[in-house]
N, C-alpha and C positions, 0 to 999 in steps of 0.2 A: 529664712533659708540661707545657707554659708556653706562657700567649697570644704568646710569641714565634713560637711555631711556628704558628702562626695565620695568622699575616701572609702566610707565601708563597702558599701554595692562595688564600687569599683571592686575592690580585693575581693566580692563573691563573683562578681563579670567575670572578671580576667582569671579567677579559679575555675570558675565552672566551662570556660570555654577550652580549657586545657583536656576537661574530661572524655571520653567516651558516652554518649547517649543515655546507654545503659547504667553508668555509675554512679550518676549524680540523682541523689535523692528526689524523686520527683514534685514535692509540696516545696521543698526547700529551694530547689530550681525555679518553681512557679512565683514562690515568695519573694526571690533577689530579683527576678524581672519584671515584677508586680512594681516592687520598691524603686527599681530603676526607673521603671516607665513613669513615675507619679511623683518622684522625687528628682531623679537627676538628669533624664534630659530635659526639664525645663529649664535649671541652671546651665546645660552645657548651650543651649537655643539662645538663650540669652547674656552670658558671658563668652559663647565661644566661636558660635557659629558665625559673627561678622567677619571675624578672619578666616576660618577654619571652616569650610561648608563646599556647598556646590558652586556657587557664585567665588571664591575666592577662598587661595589654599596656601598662606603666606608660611613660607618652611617649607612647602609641598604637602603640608599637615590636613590631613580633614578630620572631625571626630561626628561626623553625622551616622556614623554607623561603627560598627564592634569590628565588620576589617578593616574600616581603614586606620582604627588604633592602632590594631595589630604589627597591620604593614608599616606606619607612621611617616614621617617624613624627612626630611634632610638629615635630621641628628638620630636616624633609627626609631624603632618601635614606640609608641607612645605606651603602650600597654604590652607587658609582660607574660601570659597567661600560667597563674599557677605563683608570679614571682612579683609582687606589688611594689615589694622595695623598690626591683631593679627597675621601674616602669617610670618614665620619664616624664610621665602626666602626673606623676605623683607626687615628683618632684617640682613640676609645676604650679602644682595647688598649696604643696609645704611652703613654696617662697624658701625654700632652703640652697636652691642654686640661680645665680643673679643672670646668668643664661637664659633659662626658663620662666623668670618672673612675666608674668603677661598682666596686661597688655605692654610690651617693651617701653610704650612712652608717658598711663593714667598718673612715675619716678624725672622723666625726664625736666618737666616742668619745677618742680620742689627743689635737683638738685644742678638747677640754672642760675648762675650767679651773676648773669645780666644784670645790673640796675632796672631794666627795660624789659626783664621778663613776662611780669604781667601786660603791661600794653602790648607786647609779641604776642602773648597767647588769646589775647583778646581778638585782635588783628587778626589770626588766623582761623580763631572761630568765624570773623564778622565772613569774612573771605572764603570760606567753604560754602558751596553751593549745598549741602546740608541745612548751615542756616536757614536759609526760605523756606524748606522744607519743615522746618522743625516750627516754627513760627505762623506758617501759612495757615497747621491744624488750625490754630486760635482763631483766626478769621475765620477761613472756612466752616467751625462751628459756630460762631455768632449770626453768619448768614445763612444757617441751615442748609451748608451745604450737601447733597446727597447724589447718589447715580443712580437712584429710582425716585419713584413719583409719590411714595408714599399709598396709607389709603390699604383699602384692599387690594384696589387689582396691583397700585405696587409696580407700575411698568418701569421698565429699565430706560434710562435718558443716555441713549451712545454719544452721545456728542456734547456733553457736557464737557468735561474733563479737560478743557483748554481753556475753562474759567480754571481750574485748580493750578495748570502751569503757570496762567496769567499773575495768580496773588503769589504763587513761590515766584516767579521772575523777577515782579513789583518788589517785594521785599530782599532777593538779592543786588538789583540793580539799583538801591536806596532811593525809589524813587521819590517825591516828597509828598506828603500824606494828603494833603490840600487835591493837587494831580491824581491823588489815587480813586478820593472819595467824586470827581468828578468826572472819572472815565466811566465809575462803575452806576450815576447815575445820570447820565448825559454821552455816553460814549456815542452816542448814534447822534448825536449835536453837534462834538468836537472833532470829530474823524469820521464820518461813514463810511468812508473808503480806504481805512487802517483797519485789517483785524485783529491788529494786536492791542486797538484798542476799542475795537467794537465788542469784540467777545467780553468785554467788564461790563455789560449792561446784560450778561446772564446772571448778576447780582439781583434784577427783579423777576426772576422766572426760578426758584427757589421755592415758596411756597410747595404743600406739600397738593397731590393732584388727584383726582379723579377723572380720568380720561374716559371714561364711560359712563358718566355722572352724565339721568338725561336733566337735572335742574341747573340749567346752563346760569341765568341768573341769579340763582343762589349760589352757586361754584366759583362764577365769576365774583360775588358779592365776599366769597373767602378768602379768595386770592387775593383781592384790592385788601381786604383787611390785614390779611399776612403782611403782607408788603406797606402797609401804611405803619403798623404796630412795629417791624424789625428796622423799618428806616430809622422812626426812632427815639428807638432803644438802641439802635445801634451807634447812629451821631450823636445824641443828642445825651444818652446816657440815662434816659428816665422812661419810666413805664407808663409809655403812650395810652396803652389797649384800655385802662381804666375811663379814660375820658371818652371812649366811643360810643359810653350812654349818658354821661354827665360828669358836671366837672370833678376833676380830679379832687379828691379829699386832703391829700397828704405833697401833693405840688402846686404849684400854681399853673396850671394847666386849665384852662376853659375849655368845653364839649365844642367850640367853634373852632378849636385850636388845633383838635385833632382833625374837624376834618378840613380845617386850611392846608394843614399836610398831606390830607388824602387827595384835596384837587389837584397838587401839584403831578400826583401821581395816576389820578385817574384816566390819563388819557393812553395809558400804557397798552402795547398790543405786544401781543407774544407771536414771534415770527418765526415759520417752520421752512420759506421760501429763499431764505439767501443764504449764502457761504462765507466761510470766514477764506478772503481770496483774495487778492489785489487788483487793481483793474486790468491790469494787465493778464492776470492768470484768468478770469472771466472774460475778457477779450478773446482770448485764446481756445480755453474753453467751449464758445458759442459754437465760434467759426468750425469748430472739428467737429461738433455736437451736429451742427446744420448739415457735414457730408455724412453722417452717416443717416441721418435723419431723411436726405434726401438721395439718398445711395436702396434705402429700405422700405421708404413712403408705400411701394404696389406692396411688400408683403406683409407689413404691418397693417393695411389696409385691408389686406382677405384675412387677417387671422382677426381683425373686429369685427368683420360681415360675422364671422365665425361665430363668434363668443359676448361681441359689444351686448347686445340685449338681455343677456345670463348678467352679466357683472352691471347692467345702468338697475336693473330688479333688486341687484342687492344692496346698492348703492343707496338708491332710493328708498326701501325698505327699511333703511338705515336713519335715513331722515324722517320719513313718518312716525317715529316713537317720539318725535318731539314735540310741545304744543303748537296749536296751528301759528301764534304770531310769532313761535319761533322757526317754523317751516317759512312762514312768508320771508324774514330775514333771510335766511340762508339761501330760499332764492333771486333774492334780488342783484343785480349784479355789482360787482365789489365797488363800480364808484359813485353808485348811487345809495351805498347804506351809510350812515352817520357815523362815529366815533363807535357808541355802543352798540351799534349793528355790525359793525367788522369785528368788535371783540367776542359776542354771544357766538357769532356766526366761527368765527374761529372755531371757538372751542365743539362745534356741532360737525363741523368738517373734518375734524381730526375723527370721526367715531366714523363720517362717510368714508374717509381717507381708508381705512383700519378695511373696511369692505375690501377695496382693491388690494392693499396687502395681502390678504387670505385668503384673494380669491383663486381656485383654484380651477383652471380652463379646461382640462382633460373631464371634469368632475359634471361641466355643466355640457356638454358635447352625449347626445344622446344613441347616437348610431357609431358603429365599429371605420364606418366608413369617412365621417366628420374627425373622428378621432386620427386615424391611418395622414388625413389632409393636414391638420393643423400640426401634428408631429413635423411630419415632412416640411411645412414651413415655418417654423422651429428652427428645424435643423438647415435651413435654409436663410435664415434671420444668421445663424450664429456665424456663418462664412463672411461676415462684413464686422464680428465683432472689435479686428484690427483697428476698424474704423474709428471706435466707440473712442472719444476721450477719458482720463483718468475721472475717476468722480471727485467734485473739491470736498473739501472738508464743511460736514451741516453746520449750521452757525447757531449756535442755541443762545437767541438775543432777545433781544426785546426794540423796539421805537413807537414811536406816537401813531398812533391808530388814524389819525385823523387830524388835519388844521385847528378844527373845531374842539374845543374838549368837550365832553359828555358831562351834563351838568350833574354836580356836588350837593347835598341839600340834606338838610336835618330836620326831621321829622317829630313833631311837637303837636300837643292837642289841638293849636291856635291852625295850624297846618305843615307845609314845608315852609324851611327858611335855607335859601338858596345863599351859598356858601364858596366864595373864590378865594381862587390859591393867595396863602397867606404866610406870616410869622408868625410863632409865640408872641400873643398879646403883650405882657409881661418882658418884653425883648424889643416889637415896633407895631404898631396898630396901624401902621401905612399898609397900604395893596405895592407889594410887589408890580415895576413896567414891566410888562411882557408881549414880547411882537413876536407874532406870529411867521414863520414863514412859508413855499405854498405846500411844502410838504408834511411840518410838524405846529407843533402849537408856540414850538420856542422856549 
């Protein structure tokens, strides 16, 4: 496709808009805007519209539509109707007048007689915040990046999307690659309390998901794979996923090897509980959180007499679809479950959690008179919403489940053979020092 082919449709556009209704042939009329819509504004979307559109009108020009050719911009009408010659788009796309050649500068580069031109244009590509953007795709599709969960149900992840600023920022602020790969797997080790570098550990929360999957450790068992298989293939440059039943044929990769990789990452929990915030903004945050909280404590209190028992039924009913020693997990309370009982359990609270989203209190109120009450304090709740502080922004992270890791182990006829965090054999057959600290594994 070439602004050559531009030119004909145009000269039936701009002829047939001259017309009367009635005069213009109707198959022939259907045909030039047939041909228009399938041929030429994809070229004009894509050569024209970065300047010329609704976001930006450089000349005053827009061409996202047939008026505003019409009307045109600084230099008069882009389109002529009835008179192609005299149509200044036309002129545009002949390259016949050095006025209208666009883009005004794909020429100014070539006829730069700096010695230093190239480094200048370099310079100014590295230096547009474009850059990141254009560059970031590349990572972000190596790490499966996505803003849904994948799967069938497919759920949408809102609070992703400040891992996507983080790798465009990474990549316009040259940050250095060593620093990059170790925010995105350590960032909850090196800063807990930076979110602009805790958010790079949504680099293990990528896998694709099944949020209503009731085979919690099988899910889990997909996840840990995702993430053992893309770490890497992504650092390391070689396709991991082969040795996760035996040794690799075509690298030197040993079946121990991959999962010395995966203990390092087994201890991963996926966190639905913090904010990407500063401490100072969660400081602040509480303290306004606590007056409204205690500004509202009686009416938030009759509207659960109200409705608590309808929503702990669906709640619960929620949990019961799971195996029972996956119900016993989920009840136990959070600092008495292990490593692998906060992460099963995780993922079985998100489908309890999904209960209360949905639930809907008017729906579970069985008398007009319950109903008439809880409105009323509702509308009662809402007179201290001043109160309420901003909501921080959700933190879509990852950190260590537990001090402990969750033991690693490959499965062989002889039985398991338990398996700690390691190197490529082929690279150092030592055990990695690793101390613990009292929150993570280290």
């Amino acid at each position: 496709m070439n602004w050559l082919r531009l030119f004909p449709s145009l000269v039936l556009l701009s002829g047939f808009a001259a017309l009367p209704a009635w005069a213009a042939d109707d198959d022939a009329q259907r045909a030039a805007m047939t041909f228009f819509e399938k041929e030429v504004r994809p070229i004009l979307v894509e050569r024209c519209f970065e300047c010329h559109s609704n976001t930006k009108q450089k000349g005053g020009l827009r061409v996202d539509h047939i008026g505003y050719l019409k009307t045109g911009g600084d230099t008069g009408p882009a389109v002529v109707p009835g008179k192609p010659e005299k149509s200044a788009l036309m002129e545009a796309i002949r390259w016949t007048n050095e006025d209208f050649q666009m883009p005004p500068k794909i020429d100014a580069f070539v006829n730069d007689q700096d010695p230093k031109a190239y480094e200048k244009l370099v310079d100014e590509l590295l230096a547009s915040p474009r850059y990141g953007e254009r560059w970031a795709q590349h990572w972000l599709d190596l790490v499966r990046y996505a803003e849904s969960d994948g799967y069938n149900a497919d759920a949408y992840r809102p609070s992703v999307w400040p891992y996507r600023d983080y790798v465009i920022k990474s990549l316009n602020d040259d940050k250095p690659y060593n620093q990059f790969v170790k925010e995105q797997l350590a960032g909850d080790e090196i800063a807990p309390n930076d979110p602009n570098v805790l958010i790079a550990t949504a680099f293990l929360r990528h896998p694709v998901y099944e949020w209503n999957q009731r085979d919690a450790r099988g899910q889990w068992d997909i996840i840990l794979t995702d993430m053992t298989d893309t770490t890497g293939e992504l650092f390391l440059g070689l396709s991991m996923g082969c040795a996760h039943c035996h040794n690799h044929k075509f690298d030197p990769i040993l079946q121990k090897d991959y999962y010395r990789l995966r203990a390092f990452l087994a201890p991963v929990q996926w966190r639905d509980d913090m904010t990407l915030a500063t401490t100072a903004e969660k400081k602040a945050f509480n303290e306004q959180q606590a007056k409204w909280e205690a500004a509202t404590a009686e009416i938030r209190a009759k509207m659960e007499a109200l409705t608590g028992k309808a929503l702990a039924s669906k709640v619960e009913g929620a949990l019961t679809k799971f195996t029972d020693d996956l119900q016993v997990m989920a009840r136990k309370p959070f600092e008495k479950r292990d490593a692998l009982e906060r992460q099963l359990a995780g993922l079985i609270e998100r489908q309890m959690d999904y209960e209360k989203v949905r639930f809907d209190p008017m729906k579970s109120l069985k008398t007009d008179e319950a109903k008439a009450e809880y409105k009323a304090l509702e509308a009662e709740l809402k007179k201290f919403d001043h109160l309420k502080p901003k909501p921080l922004m959700e933190a879509f992270v990852a950190t260590d489940a537990s001090p402990v890791a969750p033991p690693v182990a490959i499965k062989t006829r002889k039985g398991e053979q338990q398996i700690e965090p390691g190197f490529l054999s082929i690279i150092d057959t030592s055990l990695p020092k690793i101390k613990a600290t009292k929150t993570s594994t280290g």
